[in-house]
C-alpha positions as CSV (number, residue, x, y, z in Angstrom):
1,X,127.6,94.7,99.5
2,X,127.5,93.4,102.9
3,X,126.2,89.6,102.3
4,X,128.9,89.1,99.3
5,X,131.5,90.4,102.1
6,X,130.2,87.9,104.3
7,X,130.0,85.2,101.9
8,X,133.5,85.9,101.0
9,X,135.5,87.5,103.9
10,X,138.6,88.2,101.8
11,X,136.5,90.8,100.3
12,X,137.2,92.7,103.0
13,X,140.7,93.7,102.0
14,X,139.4,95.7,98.9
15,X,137.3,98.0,100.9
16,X,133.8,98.1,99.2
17,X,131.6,100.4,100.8
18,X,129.2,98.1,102.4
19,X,126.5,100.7,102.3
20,X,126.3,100.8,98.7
21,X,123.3,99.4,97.0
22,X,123.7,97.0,94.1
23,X,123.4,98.5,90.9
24,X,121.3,97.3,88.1
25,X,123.1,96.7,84.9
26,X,121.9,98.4,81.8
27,X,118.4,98.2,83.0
28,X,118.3,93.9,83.9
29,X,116.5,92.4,86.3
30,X,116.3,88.4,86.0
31,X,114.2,86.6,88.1
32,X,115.4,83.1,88.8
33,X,113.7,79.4,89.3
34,X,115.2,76.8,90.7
35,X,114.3,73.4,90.4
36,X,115.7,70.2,92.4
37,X,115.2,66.8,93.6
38,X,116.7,64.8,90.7
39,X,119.4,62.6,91.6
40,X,122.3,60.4,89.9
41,X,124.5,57.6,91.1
42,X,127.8,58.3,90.9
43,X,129.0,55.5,92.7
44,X,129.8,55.6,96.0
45,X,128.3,59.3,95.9
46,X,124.8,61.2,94.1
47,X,124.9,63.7,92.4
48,X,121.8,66.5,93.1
49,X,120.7,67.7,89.1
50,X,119.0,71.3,89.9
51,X,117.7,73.0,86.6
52,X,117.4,77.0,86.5
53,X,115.5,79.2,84.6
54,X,116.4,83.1,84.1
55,X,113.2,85.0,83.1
56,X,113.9,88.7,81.8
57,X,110.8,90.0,84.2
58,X,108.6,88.6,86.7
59,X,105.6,88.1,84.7
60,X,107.1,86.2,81.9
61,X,106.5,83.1,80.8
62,X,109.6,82.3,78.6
63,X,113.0,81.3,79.7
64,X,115.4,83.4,78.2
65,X,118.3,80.7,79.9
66,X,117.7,77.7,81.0
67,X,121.0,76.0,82.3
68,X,120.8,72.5,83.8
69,X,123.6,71.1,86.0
70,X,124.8,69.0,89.1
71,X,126.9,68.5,91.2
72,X,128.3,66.7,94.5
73,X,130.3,66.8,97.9
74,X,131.3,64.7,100.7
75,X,130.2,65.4,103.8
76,X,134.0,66.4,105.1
77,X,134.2,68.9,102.2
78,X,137.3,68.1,102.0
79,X,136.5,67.0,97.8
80,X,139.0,63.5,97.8
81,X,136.9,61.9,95.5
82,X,138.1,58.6,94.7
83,X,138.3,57.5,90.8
84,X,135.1,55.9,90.9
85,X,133.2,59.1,91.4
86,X,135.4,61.1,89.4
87,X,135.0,58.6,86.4
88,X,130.7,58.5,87.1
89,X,130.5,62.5,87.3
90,X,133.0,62.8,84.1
91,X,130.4,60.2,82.2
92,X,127.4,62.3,83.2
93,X,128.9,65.5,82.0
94,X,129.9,63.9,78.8
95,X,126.3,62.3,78.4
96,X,124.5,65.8,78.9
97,X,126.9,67.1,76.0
98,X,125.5,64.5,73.8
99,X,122.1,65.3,74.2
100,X,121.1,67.2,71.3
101,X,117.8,67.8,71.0
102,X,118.4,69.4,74.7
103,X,120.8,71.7,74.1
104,X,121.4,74.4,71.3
105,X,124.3,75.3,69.5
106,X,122.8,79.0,69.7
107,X,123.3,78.8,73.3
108,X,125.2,81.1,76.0
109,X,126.1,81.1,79.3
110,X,124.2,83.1,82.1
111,X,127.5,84.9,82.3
112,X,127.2,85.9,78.8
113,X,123.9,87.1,78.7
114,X,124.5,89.6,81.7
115,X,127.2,90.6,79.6
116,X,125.8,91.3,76.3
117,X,122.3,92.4,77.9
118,X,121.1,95.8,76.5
119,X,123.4,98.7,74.8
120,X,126.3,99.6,77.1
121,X,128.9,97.7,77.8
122,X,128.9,96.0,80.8
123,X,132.0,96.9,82.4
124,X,132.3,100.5,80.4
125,X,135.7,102.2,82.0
126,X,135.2,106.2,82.3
């Protein structure tokens, strides 16, 4: 628990035990490729495309998610995009939704998958 708590120091105020290993749940272990490099003008901005695959164990060969996305930043981080860039990153995201031999209406999020992997509930109250 300690490297979310230091991602995210407001943690801190719920008092995890930062000793306590993480937890499989029901069973799943995912192992993850990431792939990057693709670019797309945005304007006065690119946007960096990173594709990700979730494998179900390290030997596999088939994706069981693939999830491609992108995004952007300024270098102050403070995110006042103007219209331009907002308007080219809007188009993008509206482009990928079109693209349907890419994307299935079967489809689920990686969120969704953890969720519904295995038997038992994912967050089963005692």
């Amino acid at each position: 628990m300690d490297d979310p708590v230091r991602l995210y120091p407001e943690l801190k105020k719920y008092n995890f035990d930062l000793n306590e290993a993480i937890k499989e749940v029901n069973g799943l272990t995912i192992s993850e490729k990431v792939y990057e490099g693709g670019e797309v003008d945005l304007g006065n901005k690119d946007g960096e495309f990173s594709l990700t695959l979730w494998y179900d164990s390290p030997s596999s060969t088939e994706p069981k998610i693939a999830e491609i996305s992108f995004k952007y930043k300024d270098k102050t981080n403070e995110e006042d995009y103007s219209e331009t860039v907002a308007s080219g990153a809007k188009k993008v995201f509206t482009a990928m939704q079109g693209m349907s031999n890419w994307v299935s209406d079967k489809s689920q999020t990686k969120t969704s998958y953890v969720y519904q992997y295995g038997t038992t509930p994912f967050c089963n109250k005692t």
